[in-house]
C-alpha positions as YAML, in Angstrom:
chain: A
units: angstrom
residues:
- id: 1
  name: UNK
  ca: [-59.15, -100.56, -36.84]
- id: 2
  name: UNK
  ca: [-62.44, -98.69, -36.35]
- id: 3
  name: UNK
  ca: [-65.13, -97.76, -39.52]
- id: 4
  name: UNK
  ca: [-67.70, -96.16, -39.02]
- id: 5
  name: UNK
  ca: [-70.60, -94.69, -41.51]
- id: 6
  name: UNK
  ca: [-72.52, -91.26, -41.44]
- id: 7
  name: UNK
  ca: [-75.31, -90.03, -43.53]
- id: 8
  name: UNK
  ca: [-77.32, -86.79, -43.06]
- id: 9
  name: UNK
  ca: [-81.39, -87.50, -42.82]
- id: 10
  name: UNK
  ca: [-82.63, -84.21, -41.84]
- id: 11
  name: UNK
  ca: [-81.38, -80.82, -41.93]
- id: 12
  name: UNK
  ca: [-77.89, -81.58, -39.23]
- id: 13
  name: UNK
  ca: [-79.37, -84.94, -37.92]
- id: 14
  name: UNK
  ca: [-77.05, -87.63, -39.21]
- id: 15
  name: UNK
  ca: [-77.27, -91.49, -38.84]
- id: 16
  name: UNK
  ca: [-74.54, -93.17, -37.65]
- id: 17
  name: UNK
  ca: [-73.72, -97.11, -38.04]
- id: 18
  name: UNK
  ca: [-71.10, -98.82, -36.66]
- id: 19
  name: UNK
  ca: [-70.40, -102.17, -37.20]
- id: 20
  name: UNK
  ca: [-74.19, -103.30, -36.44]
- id: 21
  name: UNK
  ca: [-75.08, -100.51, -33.97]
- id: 22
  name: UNK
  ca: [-76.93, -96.98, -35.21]
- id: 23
  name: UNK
  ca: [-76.49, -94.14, -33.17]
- id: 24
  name: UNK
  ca: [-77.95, -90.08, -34.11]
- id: 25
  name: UNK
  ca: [-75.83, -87.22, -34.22]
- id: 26
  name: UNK
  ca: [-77.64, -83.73, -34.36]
- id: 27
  name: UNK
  ca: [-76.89, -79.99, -33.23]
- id: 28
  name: UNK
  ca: [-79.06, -78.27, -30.51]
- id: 29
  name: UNK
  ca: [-81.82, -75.99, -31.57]
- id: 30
  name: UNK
  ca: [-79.35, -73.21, -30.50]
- id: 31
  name: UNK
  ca: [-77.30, -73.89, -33.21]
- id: 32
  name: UNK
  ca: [-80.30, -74.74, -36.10]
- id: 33
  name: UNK
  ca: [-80.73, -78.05, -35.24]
- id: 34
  name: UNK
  ca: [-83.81, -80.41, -33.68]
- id: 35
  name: UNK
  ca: [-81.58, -81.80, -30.75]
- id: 36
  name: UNK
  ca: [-82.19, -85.38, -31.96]
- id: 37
  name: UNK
  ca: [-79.03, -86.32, -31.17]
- id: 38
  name: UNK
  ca: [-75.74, -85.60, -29.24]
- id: 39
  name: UNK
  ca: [-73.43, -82.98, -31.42]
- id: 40
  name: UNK
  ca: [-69.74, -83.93, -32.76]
- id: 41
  name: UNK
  ca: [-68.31, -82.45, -29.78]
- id: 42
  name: UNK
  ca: [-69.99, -84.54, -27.24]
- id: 43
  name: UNK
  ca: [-69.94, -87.74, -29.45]
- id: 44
  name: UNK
  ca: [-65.98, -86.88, -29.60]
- id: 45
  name: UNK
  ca: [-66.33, -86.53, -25.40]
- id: 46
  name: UNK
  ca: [-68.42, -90.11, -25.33]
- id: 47
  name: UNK
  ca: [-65.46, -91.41, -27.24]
- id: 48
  name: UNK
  ca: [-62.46, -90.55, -24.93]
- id: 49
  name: UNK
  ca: [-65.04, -91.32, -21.86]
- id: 50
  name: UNK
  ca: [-66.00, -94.73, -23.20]
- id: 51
  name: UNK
  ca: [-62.18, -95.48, -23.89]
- id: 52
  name: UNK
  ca: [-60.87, -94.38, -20.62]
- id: 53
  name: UNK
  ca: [-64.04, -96.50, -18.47]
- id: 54
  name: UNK
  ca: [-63.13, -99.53, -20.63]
- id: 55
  name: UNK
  ca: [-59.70, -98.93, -20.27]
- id: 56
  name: UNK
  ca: [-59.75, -98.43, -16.10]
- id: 57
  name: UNK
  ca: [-61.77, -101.20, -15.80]
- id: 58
  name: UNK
  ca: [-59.43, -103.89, -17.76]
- id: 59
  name: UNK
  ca: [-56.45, -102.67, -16.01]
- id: 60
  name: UNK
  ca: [-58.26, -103.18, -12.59]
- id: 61
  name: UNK
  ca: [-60.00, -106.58, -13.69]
- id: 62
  name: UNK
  ca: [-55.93, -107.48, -13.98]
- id: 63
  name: UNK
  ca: [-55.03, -105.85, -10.76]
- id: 64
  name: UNK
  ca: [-57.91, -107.56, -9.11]
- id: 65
  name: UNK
  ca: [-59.41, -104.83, -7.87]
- id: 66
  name: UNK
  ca: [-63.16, -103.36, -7.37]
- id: 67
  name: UNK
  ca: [-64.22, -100.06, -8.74]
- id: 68
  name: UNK
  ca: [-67.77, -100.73, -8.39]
- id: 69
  name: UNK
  ca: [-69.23, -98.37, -11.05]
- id: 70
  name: UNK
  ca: [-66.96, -95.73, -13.22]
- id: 71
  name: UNK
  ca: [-67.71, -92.26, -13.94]
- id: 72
  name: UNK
  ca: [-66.13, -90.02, -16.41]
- id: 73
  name: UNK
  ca: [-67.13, -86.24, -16.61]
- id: 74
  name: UNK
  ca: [-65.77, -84.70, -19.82]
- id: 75
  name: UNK
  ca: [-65.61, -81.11, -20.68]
- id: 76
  name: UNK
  ca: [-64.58, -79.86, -24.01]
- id: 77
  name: UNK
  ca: [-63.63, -75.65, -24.27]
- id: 78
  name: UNK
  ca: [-62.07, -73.09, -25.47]
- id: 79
  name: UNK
  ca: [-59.85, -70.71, -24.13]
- id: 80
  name: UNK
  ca: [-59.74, -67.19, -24.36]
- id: 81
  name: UNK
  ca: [-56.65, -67.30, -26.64]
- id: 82
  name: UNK
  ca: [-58.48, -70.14, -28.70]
- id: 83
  name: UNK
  ca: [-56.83, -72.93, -27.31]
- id: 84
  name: UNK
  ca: [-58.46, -76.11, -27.24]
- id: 85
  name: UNK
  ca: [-58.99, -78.17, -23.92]
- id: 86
  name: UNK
  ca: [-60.74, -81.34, -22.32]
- id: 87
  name: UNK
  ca: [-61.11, -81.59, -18.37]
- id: 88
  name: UNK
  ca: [-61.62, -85.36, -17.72]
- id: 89
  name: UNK
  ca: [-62.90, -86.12, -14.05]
- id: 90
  name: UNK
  ca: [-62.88, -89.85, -13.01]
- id: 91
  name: UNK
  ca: [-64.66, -91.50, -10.05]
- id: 92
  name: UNK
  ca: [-65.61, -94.97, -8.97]
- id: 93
  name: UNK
  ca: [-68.07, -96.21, -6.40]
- id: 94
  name: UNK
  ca: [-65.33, -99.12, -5.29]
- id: 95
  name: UNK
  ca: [-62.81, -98.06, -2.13]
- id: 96
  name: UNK
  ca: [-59.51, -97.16, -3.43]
- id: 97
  name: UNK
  ca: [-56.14, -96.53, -1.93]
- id: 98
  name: UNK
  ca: [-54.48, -93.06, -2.91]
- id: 99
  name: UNK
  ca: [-51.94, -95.27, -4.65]
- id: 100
  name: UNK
  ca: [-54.25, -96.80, -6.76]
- id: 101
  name: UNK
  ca: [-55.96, -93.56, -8.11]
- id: 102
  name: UNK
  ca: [-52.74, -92.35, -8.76]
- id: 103
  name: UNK
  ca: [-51.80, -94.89, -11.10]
- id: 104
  name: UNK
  ca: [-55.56, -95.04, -12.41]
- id: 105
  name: UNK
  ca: [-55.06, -91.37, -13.35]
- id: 106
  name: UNK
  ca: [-51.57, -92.19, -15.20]
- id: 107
  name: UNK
  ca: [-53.37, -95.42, -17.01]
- id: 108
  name: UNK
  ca: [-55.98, -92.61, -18.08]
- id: 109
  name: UNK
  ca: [-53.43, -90.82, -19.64]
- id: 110
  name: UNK
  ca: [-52.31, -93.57, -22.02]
- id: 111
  name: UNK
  ca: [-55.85, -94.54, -23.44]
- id: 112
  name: UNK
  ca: [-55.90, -95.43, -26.70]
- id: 113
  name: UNK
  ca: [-58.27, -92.82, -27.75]
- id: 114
  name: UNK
  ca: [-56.38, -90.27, -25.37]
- id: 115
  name: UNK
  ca: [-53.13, -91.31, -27.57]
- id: 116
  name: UNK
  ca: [-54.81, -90.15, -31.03]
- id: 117
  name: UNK
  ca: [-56.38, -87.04, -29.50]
- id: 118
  name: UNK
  ca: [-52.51, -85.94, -27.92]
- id: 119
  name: UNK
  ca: [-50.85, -87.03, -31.14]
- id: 120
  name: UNK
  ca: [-52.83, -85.20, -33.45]
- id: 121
  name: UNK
  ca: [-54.18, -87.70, -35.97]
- id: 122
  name: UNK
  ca: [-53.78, -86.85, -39.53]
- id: 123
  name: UNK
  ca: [-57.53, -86.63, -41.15]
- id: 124
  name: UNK
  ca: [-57.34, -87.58, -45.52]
- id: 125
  name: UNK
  ca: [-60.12, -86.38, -46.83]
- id: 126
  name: UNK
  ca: [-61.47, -87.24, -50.85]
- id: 127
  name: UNK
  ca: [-64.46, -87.19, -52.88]
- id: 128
  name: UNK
  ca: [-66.25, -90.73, -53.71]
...
């Protein structure tokens, strides 16, 4: 289970504390804000991209082999008809086989956090 607590400070900047780390969330100027902070949509993107490095990683630790260091590109847009997508790009500094990416890209797939985006998590909101 994952908690998390946010509280606006200025204007769109929010504080964010989870378990004993604080991050900052904020909108760009564009949009109003003071750009103190990454927006929803690219904390959302830091989510699934911190899940899916974690996730690569443990599977490979237990496959015993080297990735070196793991990148994941994220991009979160919309589509002319309004639809809704994220392109996720991996990479890794370590040599791999064809093989391997393959399955790397099917263990992407089943992330945890990749699971609860796909599913379409249910979201119960109520005054305090």
């Amino acid at each position: 289970m994952a908690t998390v607590a946010v509280h606006s400070t200025h204007k769109y900047q929010q504080a964010i504390h989870a378990r004993h780390h604080q991050l900052s969330a904020d909108e760009s100027a564009a949009l109003g804000g003071d750009d103190q902070g990454p927006n929803p949509y690219e904390l959302l993107l830091s989510g699934l991209g911190a899940c899916t490095s974690i996730t690569l990683r443990m599977y490979a630790e237990r496959k015993g082999w080297s990735l070196g260091e793991i990148h994941v590109d994220l991009r979160f847009y919309r589509d002319e008809e309004g639809g809704e997508h994220i392109e996720r790009t991996l990479c890794c500094s370590g040599e791999l086989e064809v093989a391997q990416q393959e399955r790397l890209l099917e263990i992407a797939a089943k992330t945890p956090v990749t699971r609860t985006l796909l599913q379409g998590t249910a979201v119960a909101t109520q005054w305090k």
